[in-house]
C-alpha positions in Angstrom: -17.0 74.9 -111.4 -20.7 75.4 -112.3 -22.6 73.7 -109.5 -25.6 75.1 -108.4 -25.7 76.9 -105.1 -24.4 74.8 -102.1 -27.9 73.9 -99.5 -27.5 76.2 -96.2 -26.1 74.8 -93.2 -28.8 73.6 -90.8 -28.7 72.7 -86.9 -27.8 68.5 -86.0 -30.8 66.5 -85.7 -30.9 63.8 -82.8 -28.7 61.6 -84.5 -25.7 63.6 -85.5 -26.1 65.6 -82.2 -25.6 62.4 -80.2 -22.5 62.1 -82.5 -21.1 65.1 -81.7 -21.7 65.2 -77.8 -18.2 63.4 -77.6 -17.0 66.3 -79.2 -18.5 68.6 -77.5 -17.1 67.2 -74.1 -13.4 67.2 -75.0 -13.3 70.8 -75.5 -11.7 72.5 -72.1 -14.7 73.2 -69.5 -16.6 76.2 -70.6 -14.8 77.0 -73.9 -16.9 77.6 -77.1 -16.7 75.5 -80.2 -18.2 75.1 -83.6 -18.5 71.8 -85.7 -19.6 72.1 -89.2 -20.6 68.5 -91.2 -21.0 67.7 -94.5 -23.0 64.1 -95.0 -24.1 63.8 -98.9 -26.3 66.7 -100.2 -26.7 67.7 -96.0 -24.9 70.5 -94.5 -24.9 71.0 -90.8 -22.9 73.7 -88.5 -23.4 73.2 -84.5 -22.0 76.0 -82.3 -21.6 75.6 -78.4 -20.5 77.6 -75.2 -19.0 81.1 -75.1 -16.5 83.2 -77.9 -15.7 84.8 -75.1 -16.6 84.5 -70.7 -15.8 88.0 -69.6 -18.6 89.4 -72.3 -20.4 85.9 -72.4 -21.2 85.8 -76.3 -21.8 83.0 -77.8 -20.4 81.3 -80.4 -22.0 81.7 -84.1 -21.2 80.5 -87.5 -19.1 83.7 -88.2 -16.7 83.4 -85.0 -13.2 83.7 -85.8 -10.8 80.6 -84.3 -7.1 80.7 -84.9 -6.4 77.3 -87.0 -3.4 76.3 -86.5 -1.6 74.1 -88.5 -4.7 73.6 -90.5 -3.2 76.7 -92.4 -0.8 74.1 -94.3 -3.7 73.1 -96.4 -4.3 76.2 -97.5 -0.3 76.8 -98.5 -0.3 73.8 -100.3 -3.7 74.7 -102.3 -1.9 77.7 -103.0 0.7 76.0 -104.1 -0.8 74.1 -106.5 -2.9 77.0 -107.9 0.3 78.5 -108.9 1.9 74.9 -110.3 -1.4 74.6 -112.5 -1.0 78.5 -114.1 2.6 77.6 -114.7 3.9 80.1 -112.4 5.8 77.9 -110.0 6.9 74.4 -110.7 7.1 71.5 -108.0 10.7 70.4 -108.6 11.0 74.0 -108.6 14.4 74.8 -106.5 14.1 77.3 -103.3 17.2 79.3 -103.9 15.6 80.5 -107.0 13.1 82.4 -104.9 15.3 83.2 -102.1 18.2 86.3 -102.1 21.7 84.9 -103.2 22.5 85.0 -99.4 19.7 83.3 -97.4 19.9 79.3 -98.8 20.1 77.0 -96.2 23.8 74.8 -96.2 23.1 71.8 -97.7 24.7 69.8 -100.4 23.0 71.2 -103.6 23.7 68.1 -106.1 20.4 67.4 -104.9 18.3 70.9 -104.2 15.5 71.1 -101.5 12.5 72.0 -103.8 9.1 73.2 -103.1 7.5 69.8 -103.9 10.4 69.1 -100.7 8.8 72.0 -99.0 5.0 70.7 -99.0 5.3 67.3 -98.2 7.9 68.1 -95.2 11.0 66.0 -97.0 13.3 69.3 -96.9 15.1 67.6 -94.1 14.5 71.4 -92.6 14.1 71.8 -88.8 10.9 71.9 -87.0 11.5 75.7 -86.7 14.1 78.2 -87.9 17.3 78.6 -86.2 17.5 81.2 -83.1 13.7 81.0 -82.6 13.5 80.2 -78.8 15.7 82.0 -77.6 14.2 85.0 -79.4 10.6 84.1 -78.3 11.5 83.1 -74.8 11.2 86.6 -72.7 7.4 86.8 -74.5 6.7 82.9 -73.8 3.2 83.8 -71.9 2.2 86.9 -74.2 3.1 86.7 -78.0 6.0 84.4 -78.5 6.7 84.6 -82.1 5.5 88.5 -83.1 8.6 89.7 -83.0 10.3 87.0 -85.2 9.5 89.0 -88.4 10.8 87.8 -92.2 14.2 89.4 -92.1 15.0 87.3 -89.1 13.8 84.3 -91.0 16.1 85.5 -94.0 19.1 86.0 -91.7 18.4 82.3 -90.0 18.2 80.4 -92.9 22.4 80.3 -94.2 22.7 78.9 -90.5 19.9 76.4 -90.7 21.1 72.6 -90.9 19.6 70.5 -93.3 19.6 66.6 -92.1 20.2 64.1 -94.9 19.3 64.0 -98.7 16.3 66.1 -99.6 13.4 64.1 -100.2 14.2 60.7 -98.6 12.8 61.0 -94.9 9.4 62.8 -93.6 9.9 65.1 -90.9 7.2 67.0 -89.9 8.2 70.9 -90.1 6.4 73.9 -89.1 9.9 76.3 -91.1 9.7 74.1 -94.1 5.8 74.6 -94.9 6.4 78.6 -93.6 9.0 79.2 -96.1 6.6 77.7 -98.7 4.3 80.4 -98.0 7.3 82.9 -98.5 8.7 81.6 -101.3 5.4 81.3 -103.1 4.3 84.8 -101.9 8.1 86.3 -103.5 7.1 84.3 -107.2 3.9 86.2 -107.4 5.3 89.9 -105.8 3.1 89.9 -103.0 2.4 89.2 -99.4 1.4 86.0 -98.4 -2.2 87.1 -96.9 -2.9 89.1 -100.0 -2.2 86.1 -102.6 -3.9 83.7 -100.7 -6.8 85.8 -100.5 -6.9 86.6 -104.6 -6.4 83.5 -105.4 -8.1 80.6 -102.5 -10.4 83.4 -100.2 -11.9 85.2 -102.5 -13.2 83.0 -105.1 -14.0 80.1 -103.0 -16.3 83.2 -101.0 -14.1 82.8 -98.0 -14.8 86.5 -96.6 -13.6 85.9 -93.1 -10.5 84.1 -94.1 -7.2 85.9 -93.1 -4.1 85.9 -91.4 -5.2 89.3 -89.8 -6.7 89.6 -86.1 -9.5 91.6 -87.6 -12.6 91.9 -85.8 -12.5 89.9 -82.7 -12.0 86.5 -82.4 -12.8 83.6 -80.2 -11.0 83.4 -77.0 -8.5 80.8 -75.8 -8.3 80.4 -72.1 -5.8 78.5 -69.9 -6.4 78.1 -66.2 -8.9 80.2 -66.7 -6.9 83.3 -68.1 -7.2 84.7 -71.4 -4.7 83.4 -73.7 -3.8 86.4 -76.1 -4.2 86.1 -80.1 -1.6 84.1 -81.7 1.0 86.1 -84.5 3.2 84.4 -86.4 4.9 87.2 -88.9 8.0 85.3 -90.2 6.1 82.0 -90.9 1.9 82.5 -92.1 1.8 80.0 -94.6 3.0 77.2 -91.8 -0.1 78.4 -88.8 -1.3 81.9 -89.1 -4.9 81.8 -90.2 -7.5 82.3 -88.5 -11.4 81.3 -90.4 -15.5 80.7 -89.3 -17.7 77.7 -89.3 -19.4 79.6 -92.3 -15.8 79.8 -94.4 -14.8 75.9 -93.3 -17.9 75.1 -94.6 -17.4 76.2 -98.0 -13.6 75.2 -98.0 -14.8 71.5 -97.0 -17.2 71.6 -99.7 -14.9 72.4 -102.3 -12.4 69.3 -101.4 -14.9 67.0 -100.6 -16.7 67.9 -104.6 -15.1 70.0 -107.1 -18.4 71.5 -108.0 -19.8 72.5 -104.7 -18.9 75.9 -104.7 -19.4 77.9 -108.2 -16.5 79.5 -109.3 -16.8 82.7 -111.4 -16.8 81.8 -115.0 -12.9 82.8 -115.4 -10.2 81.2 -117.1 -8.2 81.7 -114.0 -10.6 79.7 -112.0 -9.6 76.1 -113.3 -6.4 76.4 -111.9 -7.7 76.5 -108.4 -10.3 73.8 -109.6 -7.2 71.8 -111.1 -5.2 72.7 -107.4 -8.6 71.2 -105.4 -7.8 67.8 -107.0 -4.7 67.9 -107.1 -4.4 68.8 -103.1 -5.6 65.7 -102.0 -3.5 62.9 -104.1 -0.7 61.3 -101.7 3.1 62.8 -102.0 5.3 60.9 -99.9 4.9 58.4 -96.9 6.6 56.3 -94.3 7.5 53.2 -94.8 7.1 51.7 -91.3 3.1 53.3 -91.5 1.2 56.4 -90.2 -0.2 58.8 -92.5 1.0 59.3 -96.3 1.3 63.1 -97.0 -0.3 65.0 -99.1 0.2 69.0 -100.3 -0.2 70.0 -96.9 -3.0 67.2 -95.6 -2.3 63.7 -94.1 -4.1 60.9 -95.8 -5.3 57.3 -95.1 -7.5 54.4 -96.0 -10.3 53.7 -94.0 -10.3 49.6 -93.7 -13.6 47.0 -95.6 -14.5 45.9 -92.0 -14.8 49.3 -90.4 -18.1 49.8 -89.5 -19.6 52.7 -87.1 -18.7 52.1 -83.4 -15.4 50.1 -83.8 -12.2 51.2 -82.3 -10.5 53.7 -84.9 -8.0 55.2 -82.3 -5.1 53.5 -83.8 -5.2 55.4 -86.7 -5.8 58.8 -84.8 -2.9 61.8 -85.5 -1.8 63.3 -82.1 -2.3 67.4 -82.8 -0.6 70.3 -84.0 3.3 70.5 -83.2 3.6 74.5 -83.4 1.0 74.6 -80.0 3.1 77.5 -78.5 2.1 78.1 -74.9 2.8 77.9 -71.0 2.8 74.2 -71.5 5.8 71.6 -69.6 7.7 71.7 -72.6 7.5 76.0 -72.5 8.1 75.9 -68.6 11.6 73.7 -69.1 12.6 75.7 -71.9 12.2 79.1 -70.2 13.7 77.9 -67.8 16.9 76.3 -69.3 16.9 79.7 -71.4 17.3 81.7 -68.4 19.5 79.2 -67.0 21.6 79.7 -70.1 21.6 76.2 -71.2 21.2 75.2 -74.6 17.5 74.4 -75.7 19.6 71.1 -77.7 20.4 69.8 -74.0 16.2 69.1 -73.1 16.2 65.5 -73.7 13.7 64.8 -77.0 10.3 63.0 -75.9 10.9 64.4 -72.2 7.7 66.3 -72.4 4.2 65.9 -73.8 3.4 69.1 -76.2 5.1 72.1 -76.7 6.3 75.1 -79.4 6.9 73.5 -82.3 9.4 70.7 -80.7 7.5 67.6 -81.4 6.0 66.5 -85.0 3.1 64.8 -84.7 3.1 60.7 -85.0 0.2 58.2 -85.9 -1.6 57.4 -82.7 -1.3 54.1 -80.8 2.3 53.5 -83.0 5.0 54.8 -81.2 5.1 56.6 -78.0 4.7 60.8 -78.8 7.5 62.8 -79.0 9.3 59.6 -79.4 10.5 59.9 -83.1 11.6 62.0 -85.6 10.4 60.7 -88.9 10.8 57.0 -91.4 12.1 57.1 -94.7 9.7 58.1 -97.5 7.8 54.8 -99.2 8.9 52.9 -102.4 12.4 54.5 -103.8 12.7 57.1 -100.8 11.6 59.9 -104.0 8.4 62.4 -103.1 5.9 61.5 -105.1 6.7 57.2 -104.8 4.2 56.4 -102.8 3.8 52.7 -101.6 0.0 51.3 -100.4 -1.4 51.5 -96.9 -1.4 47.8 -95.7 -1.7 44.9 -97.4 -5.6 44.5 -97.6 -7.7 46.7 -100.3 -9.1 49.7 -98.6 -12.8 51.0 -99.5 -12.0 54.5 -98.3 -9.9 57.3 -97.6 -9.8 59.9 -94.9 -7.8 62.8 -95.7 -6.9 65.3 -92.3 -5.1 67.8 -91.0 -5.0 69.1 -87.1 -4.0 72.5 -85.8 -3.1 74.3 -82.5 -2.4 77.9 -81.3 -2.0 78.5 -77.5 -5.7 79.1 -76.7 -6.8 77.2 -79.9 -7.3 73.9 -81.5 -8.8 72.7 -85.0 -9.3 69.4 -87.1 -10.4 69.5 -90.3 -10.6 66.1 -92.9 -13.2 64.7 -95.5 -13.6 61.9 -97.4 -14.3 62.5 -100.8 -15.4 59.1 -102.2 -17.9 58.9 -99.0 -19.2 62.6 -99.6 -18.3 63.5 -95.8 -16.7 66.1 -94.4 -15.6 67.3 -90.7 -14.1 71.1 -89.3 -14.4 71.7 -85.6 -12.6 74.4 -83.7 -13.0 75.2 -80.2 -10.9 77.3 -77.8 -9.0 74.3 -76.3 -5.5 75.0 -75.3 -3.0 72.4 -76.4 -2.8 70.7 -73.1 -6.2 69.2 -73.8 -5.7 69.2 -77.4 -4.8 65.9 -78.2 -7.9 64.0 -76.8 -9.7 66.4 -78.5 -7.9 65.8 -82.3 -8.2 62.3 -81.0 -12.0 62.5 -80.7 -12.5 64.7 -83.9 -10.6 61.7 -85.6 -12.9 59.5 -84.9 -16.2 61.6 -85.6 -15.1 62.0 -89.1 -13.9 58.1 -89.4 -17.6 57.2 -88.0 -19.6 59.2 -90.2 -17.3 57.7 -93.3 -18.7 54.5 -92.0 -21.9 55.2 -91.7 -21.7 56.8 -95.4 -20.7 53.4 -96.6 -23.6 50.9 -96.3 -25.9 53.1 -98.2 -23.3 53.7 -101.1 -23.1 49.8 -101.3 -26.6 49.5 -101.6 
């Protein structure tokens, strides 16, 4: 990439700021947050409240959120980077980077692959088998540290796998984990360390990592601190934590493949080759909601759209490994303890919870309420049928994140030269009016993009 220097970030004027004061109000009551927007050749990043009450600091470009699910995108880039050198392949089976002992039971006519593994087609579980019971005595503390690899390994004979790899999407937090594994056992090293060679470090993400580090911004529920979210058996699904200053460079090199210079190394065009191909559509659903991409959600933006109107049907519902003192964490405490299987909690009983739920195109069906539609055109990742029958000008590509004292949207358009990353200390509870709102920020400022590019 040999783009010059990217402009520095600068604070909203009047017009963006009113823009962003929806935003602003849907994080939790006194809870920091940082937006960063890219319009064109303008770069802004707006930072509100308080990293932390007890200390009172404020939120700055180089505050540390947890992201979430939004640490998908940055498997699948990964993912890609290593496709492009030729180290992995898509169609790539998982056994052959698994021991001979940990493949999942399925029928292997038709192997789960990594393409399977990106696009959430495995037919895997939402999360690996004998997690909640293990995570239940630390429910309010660190629910998933001690849930290392080795448990993973040992999980994974005794996993299920529900139909034909490929055929249905299924939204799953243990398929897009194992990615990060598998990926990190092709290359010899650990997850954090590969992704930083080869995304972090050149895209000049310095505060990038799956890592506490230096302190990071607080999460608070009821007005408690919520403690830092760990997530050893499963990084590459939601363990990263980043800064308005890093999302802003990582926006900027999806939303233009020049944006950010890449050091004059042969080894860079794969990761520019991985940036394009990140964002072309996978798989999809036949009855509607978002098309998936490796590791992002995608979909056109309608002609008639036009800044103002009512986007909300189009708006995704959040992250679905939120793992906190929620209703769904209450009821399956208490069935644990009551030594009732977690199977017996009736599916869709309650709103948000640890990983239970996958998220489901807003205003479609009620949340919690399915489990997936078949894959568009032959039911084959990669067959991807059109979004509605009318031609579509645009395309919004997203994905939405939540830890238990965290929450994060990031999406871009690259045709419209926008792009949108907010994080704020919201606990999932509030988290889906405030993906909800982020949604429609970033399908505004397409729209407001588009009458000057028909000019």
């Amino acid at each position: 990439m040999n783009g010059s220097a990217p402009r520095p970030a600068q604070e909203p004027g009047p017009d963006l700021e009113r823009l962003l004061r929806p935003l602003f109000h849907a994080a939790a009551p006194g809870g920091g947050a940082a937006v960063v927007v890219i319009r064109g050749d303008e770069r802004t990043v707006a930072c509100r409240g308080h990293s932390d009450r007890s200390s009172e600091l404020p939120v700055r470009a180089d505050t540390r959120f947890e992201l979430g699910s939004v640490t998908k995108t940055f498997t699948g880039l990964l993912l890609a980077e290593m496709a492009a050198r030729g180290e992995v392949g898509y169609d790539d089976p998982i056994d052959r980077y698994l021991p001979a002992d940990a493949a999942p039971g399925y029928p292997h006519e038709r192997p789960i692959t990594l393409l399977h593994l990106a696009t959430h087609t495995s037919g895997l579980p939402r999360l690996p088998v004998g997690l909640l019971p293990a995570l239940a005595p630390r429910w309010f503390t660190h629910p998933y540290a001690t849930f290392g690899p080795a448990h993973l390994l040992r999980a994974l004979p005794r996993t299920p796998v529900r139909g034909t790899p490929g055929v249905q999407v299924r939204y799953s937090n243990l398929g897009c984990g194992l990615l990060g594994l598998l990926l990190a056992n092709a290359a010899g090293q650990r997850y954090d360390d590969l992704l930083e060679a080869r995304v972090c470090r050149p895209l000049g993400l310095v505060d990038t990592s799956c890592g506490p580090g230096r302190e990071d911004a607080a999460g608070y529920r009821r007005g408690r601190h919520v403690p830092s979210f760990r997530l050893p058996a499963l990084p590459g699904a939601a363990a990263l934590r980043s800064t308005a200053d890093d999302m802003l460079r990582y926006l900027q090199a999806h939303v233009a493949l020049d944006a950010v210079p890449l050091p004059a190394r042969a080894d860079t065009d794969a990761l520019r080759t991985a940036l394009g191909e990140v964002r072309r559509p996978r798989a999809g659903r036949r009855r509607g909601g978002p098309r998936i991409c490796l590791g992002w959600n995608h979909r056109s933006v309608p002609v008639g759209a036009r800044p103002g109107d009512a986007l909300r049907c189009d708006a995704p519902q959040g992250d679905a490994l939120a793992a906190g003192a929620s209703s769904v964490g209450a009821l399956s405490a208490r069935a644990l303890s009551a030594g009732s299987p977690v199977e017996s909690i009736p599916f869709g009983s309650v709103p948000f919870g640890p990983g239970l739920f996958e998220p489901v195109p807003f205003g479609s069906v009620p949340f919690g309420s399915v489990r997936g539609g078949a894959v568009a055109g032959e039911g084959e990742a990669g067959e991807v049928a059109d979004e509605g029958s009318g031609e579509s000008a645009d395309e919004v590509i997203y994905h939405a994140g939540a830890t238990r004292g965290c929450t994060t949207f990031v999406g871009f358009s690259p045709r419209a030269r926008v792009g949108l990353a907010v994080m704020s200390g919201t606990p999932p509870r509030r988290g889906r009016g405030f993906v909800r709102s982020a949604y429609d920020t970033l399908c505004t400022l397409v729209a407001e993009r588009r009458e000057p590019m028909a000019v």
